[in-house]
N, C-alpha and C positions, 0 to 999 in steps of 0.2 A: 675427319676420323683418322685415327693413326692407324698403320698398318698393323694387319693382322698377325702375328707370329705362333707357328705353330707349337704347341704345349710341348706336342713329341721331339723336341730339342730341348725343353725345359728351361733351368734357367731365370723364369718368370714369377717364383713361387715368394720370394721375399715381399718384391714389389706387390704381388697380388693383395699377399698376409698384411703388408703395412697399410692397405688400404681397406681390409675387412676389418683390422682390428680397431680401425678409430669407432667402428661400432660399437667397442665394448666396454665403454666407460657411460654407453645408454643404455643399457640393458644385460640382461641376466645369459650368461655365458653358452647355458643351454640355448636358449631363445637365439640369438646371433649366430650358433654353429648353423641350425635349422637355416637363417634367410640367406645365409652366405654358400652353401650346400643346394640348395635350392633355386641361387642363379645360376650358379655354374651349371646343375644339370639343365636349366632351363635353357641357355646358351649353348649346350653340347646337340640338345635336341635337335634345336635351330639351326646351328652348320650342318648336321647331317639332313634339314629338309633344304636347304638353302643349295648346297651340293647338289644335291637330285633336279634341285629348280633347274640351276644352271645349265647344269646335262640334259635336260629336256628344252631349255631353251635354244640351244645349239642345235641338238636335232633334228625341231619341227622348223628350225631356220634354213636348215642344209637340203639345199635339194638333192645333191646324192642320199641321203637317208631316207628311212623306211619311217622314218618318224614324220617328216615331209608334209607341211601345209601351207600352202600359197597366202590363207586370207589370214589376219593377224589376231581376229576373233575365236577364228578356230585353233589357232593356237594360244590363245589366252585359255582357253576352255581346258585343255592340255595338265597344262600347267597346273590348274585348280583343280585338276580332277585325283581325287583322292586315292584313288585305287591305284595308279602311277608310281604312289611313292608305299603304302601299304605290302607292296606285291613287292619289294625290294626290302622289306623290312626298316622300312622307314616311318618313323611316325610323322603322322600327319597334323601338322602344327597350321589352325587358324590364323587370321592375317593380323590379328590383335594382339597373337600372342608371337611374332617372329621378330628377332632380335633388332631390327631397323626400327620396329614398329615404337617399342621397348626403347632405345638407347637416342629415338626421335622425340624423348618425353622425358628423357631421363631428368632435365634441369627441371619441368613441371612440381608445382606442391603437390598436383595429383599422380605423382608416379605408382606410387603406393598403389593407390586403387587399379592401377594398369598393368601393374604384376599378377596381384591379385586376381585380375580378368584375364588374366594369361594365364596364370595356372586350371583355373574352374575350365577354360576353355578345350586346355590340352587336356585335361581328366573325362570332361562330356565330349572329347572325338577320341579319345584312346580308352576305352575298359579298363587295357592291361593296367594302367596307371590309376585308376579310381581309387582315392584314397592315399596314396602315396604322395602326394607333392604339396608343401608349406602352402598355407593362403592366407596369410596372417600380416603381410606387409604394408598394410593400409593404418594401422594400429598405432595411437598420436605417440606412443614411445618411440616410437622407429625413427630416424632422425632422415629427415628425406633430402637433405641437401647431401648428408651424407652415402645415401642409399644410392642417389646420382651416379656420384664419382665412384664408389663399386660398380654400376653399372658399365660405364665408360670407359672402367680395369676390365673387367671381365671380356667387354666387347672388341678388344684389341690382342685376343688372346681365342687363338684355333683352339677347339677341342673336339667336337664333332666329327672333321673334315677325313678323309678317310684315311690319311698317313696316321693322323693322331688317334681312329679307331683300334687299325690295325696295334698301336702301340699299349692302348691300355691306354690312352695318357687321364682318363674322366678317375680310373682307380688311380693312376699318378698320383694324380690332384688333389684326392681324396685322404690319400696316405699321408701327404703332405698336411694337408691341411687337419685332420683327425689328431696328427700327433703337435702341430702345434697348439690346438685346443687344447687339446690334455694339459702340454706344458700351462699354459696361461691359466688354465684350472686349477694348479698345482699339484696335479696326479703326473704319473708315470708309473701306467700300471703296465699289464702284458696283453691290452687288446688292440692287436697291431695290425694295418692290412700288410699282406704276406708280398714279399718283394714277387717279380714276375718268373724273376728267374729260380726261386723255391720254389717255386707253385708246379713249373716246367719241368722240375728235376722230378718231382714226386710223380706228375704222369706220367713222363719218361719212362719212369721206376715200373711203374705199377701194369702201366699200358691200358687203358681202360676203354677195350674195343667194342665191347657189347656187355649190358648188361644194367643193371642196377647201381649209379652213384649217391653216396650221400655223404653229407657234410653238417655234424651236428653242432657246427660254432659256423655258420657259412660267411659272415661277414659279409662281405661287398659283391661276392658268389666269383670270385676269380676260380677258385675250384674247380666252378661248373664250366667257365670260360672256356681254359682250357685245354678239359675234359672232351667238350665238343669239338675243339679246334684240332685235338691229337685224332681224335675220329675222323675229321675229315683229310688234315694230313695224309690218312694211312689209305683213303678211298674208301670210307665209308660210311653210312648216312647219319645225321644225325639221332634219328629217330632210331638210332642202333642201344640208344642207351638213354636210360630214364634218371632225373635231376631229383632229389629228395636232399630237405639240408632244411635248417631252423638256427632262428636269432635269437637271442636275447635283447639286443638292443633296440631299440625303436627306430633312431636314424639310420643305422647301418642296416635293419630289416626293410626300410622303405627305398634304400641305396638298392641292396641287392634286386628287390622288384626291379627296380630302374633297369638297373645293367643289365636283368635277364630278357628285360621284355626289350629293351635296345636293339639287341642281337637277336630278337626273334626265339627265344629260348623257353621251351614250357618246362615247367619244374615245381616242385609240389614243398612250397616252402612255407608253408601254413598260411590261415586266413590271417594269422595277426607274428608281434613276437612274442617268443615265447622260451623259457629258461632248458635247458635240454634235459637238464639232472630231475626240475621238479615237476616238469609238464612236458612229458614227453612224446611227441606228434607225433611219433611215429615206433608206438611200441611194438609190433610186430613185423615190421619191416626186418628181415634177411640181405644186405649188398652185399655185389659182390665186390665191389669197389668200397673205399673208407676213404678219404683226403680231408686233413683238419691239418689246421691250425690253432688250438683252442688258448686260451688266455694263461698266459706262463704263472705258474705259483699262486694261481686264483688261491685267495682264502674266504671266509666264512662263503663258500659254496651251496651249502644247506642238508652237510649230513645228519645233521640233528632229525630230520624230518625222514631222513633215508635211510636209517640204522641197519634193518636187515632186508634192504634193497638185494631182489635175485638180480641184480651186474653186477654183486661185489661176488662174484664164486671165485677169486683169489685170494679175500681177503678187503675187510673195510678200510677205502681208502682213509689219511689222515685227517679231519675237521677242518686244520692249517692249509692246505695246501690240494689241490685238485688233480693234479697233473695225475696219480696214477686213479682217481674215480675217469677221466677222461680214458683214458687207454681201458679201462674195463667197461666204460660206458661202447666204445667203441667193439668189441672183442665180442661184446653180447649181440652185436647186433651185423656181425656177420655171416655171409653165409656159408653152408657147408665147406665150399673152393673157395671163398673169398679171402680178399687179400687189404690192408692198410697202411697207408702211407701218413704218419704224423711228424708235428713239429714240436721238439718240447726243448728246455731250457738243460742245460748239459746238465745238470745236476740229478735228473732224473735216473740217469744212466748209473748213478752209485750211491744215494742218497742208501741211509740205512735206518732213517729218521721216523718216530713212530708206525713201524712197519709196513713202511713201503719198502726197505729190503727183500723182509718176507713176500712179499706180491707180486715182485722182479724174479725170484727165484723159482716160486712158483710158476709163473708166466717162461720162464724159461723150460724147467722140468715138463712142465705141457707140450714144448716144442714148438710154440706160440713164435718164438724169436726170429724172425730169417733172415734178416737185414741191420745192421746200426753204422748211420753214416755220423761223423761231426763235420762240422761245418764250419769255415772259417767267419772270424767276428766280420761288425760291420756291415751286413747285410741287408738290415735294418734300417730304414729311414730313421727312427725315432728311439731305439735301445741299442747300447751295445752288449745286452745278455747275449753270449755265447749260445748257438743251440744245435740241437740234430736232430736226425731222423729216425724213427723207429718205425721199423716194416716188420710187419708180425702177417702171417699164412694162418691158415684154417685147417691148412695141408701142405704140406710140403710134398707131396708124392707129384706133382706134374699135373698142373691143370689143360695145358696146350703144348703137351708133350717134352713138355721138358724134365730133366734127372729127377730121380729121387733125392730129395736134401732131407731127408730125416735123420735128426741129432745133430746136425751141423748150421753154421749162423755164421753169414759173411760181415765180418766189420772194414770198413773203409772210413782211413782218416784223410780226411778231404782241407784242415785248416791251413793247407798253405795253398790252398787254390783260390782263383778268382782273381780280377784287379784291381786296383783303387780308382772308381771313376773321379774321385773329388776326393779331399783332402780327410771326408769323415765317412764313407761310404763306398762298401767294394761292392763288385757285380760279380758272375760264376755268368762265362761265354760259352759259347755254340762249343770249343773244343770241352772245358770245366762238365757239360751236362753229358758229351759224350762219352767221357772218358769214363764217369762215374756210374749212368747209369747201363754201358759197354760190358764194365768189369760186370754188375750184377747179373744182367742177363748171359755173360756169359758162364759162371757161376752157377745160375739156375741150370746149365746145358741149352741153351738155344740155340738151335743148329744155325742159325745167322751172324750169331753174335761173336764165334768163334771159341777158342781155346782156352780157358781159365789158367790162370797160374798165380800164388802168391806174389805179392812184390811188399820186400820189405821197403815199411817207413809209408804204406799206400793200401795195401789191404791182404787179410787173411783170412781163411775159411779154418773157422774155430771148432772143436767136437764138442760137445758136451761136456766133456771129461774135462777139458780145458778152463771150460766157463766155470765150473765146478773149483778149480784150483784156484780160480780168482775169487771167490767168495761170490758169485754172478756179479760183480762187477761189469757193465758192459760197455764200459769208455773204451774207444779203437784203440786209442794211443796203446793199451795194457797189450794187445794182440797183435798187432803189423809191427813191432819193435822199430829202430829205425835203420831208412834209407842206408844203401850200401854208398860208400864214400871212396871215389874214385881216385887210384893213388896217380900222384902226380911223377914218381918213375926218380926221386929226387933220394938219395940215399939219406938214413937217418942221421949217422953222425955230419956228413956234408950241411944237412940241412941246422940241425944243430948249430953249430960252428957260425952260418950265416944268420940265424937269427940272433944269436948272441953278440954278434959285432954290432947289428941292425940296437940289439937295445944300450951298447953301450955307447954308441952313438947318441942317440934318442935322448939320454936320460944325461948328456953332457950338455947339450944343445938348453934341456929343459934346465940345467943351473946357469950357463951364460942369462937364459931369459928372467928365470928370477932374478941376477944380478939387476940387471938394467932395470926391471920393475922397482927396486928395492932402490938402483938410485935416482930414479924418475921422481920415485914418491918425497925423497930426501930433499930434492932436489926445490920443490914447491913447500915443503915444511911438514911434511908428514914421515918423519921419522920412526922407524922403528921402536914401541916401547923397551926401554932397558930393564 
């Protein structure tokens, strides 16, 4: 078996894709996403029971531990005893369905059927998971030599093990693989999983220590991820705050099951999926918490059906385009104090296009506005649309003691933050989330946060009045002007003088180099046309 390498270094995601994808010249692109999405969680499951094994195998081995058993029966017993890995938040994977068992059969005609028995298996010993997981791979379309060798990728690839939990690497995976679907589908539309380090900036932002979260496009439930993880960060229990969030997607609604019930996370994400605009699960709900990332530029959304829908009270969003029915979908379903943190395509920020102007200015005039970050490209696994953040209050008056901001809206332009980790994709680090989300809170007055001050070219704290001068335009670039430009102490005619030598130099050098090119080329037979 080749060694294992962990996902959370990545890396791995070509070779993986070049071996899912020889599945796709047998079957129907949807059907493939499903059995390809479906090892890998099945594998993820597996390292983290396989881990636990371990760890219990050492323990009841060690006679210094408390775990500590002499006869080698009673520590088999251990081992299989299911409450061991339950009580850890671990799911408890049968011995049919654990990756050795699986990747021991892989070369088998009957692998099919062994998958198969591996998923039914983990579904009748996990509840959380009933219904969620593909069983469809026994099915004579599925090419099983090829099903194999996916198996045998997958199995030489960590994703469970606990470096790669802590990383997110299963949503990695996921992002990656979701958008190369798309590609080979030939869409490229705006239903993207949310990079980690988005998703980090917007709790940061928000702080969501108690209370009511939801997420009405949840996706793969990173939102909720998080959300919980900021809570316990800060010392506080999970059960401090309640998960509410709805799919549309089928795969991506059976993902997020996965990844909530992974992590042990209960959260009220419907019995099935379902569209947020036309079937809404949750029409009475109040958060105080919002965190979306909803699908950029969505069109035929379905306001034909929704004309005098009460969440358009700013105005009916446009038919084309969804972005601002999302931000009102959202706005209605806050609570009194509640606060939101969205991701939308920068155009939203100035579009004036069948009255979504009007519904911005609006939305302003209400004093809806508290926040608009942009955000440098790149971000994106799978688009390079441009985007940012709109954080819109219920109230600005101070929920947990912080200033009164009424009539005023901090914009921070953030696009020259973050680094390039690779040649098509930048990330925003530990200093990128603190600086940004630092200035905010300091901004709202948070006696931890420190001292507010504009900084040109970086962010400014706008009035009303101002927003108003710009036609509500609400791109930062319009309001931080730019960065102050540090002089270098060099007098102006001095400096003059030396660039001008600088280019008549330059521009001598560039005619000796035409010469020579001109009689390089003569010189082989390619003369100058006369």
């Amino acid at each position: 078996m080749p060694p294992t390498t962990h996902a959370a270094n990545l890396g791995f995601e070509d070779k993986l894709w070049s071996a899912a994808d020889k599945l796709r010249g047998h079957m129907d692109a949807a059907e493939y996403k499903n059995v390809v999405l479906g090892l890998i969680f099945l594998k993820y499951i597996s390292d983290a029971f396989q881990e636990r094994y371990a760890q219990l195998s050492l323990w009841t081995a060690d006679a210094k531990h408390g775990y500590y058993l002499a006869e080698e029966k009673a520590r088999y017993s251990v081992l299989e005893d299911r409450d061991e890995y339950t009580a850890e938040n671990v799911f408890w994977v049968p011995k049919i369905a654990r990756w050795a068992h699986l990747q021991a059969h892989a070369r088998q005609p009957s692998i099919g059927e062994s998958v198969d028995e591996a998923m039914v298996a983990i579904e009748e010993a996990n509840p959380a998971l009933k219904g969620v997981l593909p069983k469809d791979y026994a099915r004579p379309t599925l090419n099983k030599q090829l099903l194999g060798e996916l198996i045998d990728l997958v199995g030489s690839i960590g994703l469970g093990d606990k470096e790669s939990r802590a990383k997110d690497v299963l949503g990695r995976v996921y992002e990656y693989f979701l958008g190369r679907f798309a590609e080979a589908e030939g869409k490229r539309g705006g239903q993207f999983y949310t990079p980690q380090s988005v998703v980090r900036l917007l709790v940061e932002m928000i702080e969501p220590y108690r209370g009511r979260v939801y997420d009405p496009c949840c996706g793969s439930g990173g939102m909720f991820v998080q959300s919980e993880s900021f809570v316990a960060a800060h010392g506080g229990n999970r059960s401090d705050i309640s998960i509410y969030g709805q799919e549309s997607n089928p795969t991506t609604w059976r993902l997020c099951r996965m990844n909530l019930a992974i992590r042990g996370i209960s959260g009220n994400i419907g019995s099935q999926n379902a569209d947020s605009f036309l079937n809404n699960l949750h029409k009475d709900l109040r958060a105080d918490y919002i965190l979306a990332n909803p699908p950029f530029n969505m069109s035929e959304w379905g306001l034909p059906q929704l004309g005098n829908d009460v969440r358009w009270q700013y105005g009916a969003p446009p038919a084309n385009n969804a972005n601002y029915a999302w931000l009102q979908h959202m706005v209605h379903h806050l609570a009194p104090n509640g606060i939101m943190g969205v991701v939308l395509a920068n155009g939203s920020m100035s579009t004036q296009t069948s009255g979504e102007g009007e519904i911005r200015r609006k939305l302003v005039e209400a004093d809806l506005v508290d926040c608009m970050v942009a955000l440098p490209g790149q971000l994106f696994y799978t688009t390079q649309i441009p985007v940012c953040l709109w954080f819109l209050a219920r109230s600005k008056r101070g929920r947990r003691g912080e200033r009164d901001r009424s009539g005023e809206t901090l914009f921070i332009d953030a696009r020259q933050m973050g680094k390039l980790v690779d040649r098509t994709h930048r990330d925003l680090d530990d200093a990128d989330l603190q600086q940004i989300a630092g200035t905010y809170h300091a901004w709202r007055g948070e006696a931890s946060a420190g001292v507010y001050a504009d900084a040109p070219g970086f962010c400014k704290a706008a009035t009303l009045e101002e927003m108003r001068g710009h036609d509500y335009v609400l791109t930062p670039g319009r309001y931080v002007g730019a960065a102050a430009v540090e002089e270098d102490g060099e007098l102006f005619e001095e400096k003059m003088s030396r660039l001008t030598i600088e280019l008549w130099a330059q521009q001598a050098a560039a005619t000796k180099l035409d010469a020579l090119i001109r009689a390089n080329l003569e010189a082989i037979g390619y003369a100058a046309p006369q």
